[in-house]
C-alpha positions in Angstrom: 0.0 0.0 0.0 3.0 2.4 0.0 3.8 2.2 -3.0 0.4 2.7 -4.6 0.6 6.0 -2.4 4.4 6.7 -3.8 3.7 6.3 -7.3 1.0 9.2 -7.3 3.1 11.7 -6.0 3.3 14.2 -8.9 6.5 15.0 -10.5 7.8 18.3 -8.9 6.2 17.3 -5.0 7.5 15.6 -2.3 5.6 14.2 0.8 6.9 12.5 4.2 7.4 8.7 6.0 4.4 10.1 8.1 2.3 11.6 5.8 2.0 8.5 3.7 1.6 6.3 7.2 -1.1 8.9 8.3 -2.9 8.6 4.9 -2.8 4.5 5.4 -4.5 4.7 9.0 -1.1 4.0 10.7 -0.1 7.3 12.2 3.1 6.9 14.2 4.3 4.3 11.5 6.6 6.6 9.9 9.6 4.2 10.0 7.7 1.4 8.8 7.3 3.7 5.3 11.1 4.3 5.5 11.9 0.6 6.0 9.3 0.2 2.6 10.4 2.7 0.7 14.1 1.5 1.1 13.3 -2.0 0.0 11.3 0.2 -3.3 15.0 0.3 -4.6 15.0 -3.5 -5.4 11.3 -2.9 -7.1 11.1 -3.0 -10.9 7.7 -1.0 -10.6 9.3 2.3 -10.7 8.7 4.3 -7.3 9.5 7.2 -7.5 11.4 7.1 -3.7 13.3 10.0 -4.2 10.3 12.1 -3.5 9.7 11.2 0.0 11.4 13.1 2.6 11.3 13.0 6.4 9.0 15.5 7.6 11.3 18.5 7.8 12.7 17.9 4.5 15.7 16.1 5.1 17.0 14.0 2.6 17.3 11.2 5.0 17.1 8.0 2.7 19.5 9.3 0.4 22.3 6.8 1.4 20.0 4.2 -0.5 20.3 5.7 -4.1 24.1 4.4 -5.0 25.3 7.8 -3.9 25.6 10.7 -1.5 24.3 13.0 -4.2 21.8 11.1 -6.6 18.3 11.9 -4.4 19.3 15.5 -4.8 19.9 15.3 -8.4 16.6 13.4 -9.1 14.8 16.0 -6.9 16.8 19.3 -8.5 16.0 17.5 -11.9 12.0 18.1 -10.9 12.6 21.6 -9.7 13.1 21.2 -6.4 15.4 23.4 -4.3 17.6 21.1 -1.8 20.6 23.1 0.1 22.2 21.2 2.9 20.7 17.7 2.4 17.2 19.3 3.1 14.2 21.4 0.8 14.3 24.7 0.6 10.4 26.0 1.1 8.9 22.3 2.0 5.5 23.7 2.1 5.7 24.9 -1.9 6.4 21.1 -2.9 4.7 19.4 -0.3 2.2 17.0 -1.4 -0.4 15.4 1.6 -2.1 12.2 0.3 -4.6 12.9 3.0 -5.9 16.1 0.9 -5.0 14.5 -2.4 -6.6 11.1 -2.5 -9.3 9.2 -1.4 -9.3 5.9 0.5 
């Protein structure tokens, strides 16, 4: 069910671990969407992980793309502004599945 929520984040947003576990009735999860989306790297169904952030915008699963940099670059690549490992203006690119979709 995470990754049905991950791949409709639009190109250009980003949402959080706890966002996504708050939209799936499992607030306080948030780690349990981290642990998901870092097994999404092994997944031929093309999640789009890089656009899910911790909730102050840290680029805290970027360890898991093959390099230090590559989250960023995928991110800048949509148009988002990352200084310091962390979006710049998280509330312009933040996306809430809560507001955007329907159970």
């Amino acid at each position: 069910m995470v990754y049905e929520v991950a791949k409709q984040i639009p190109y250009g947003r980003v949402t959080s671990y706890g966002a996504i576990a708050s939209y799936l009735g499992t607030k306080g999860s948030a780690r349990m969407v981290g642990w998901a989306m870092n097994s999404s790297h092994n997944d031929l169904l093309n999640i789009p992980a890089h656009r899910v952030v911790n909730r102050n915008g840290l680029l805290t699963g970027k360890h898991h793309f093959g390099g230090n940099d590559v989250m960023q670059q995928l991110l800048e690549s949509e148009g988002i502004v990352v200084e310091n490992n962390q979006i710049t203006n998280l509330e312009k690119y933040f996306w809430d599945p809560a507001k955007e979709l329907k159970l």
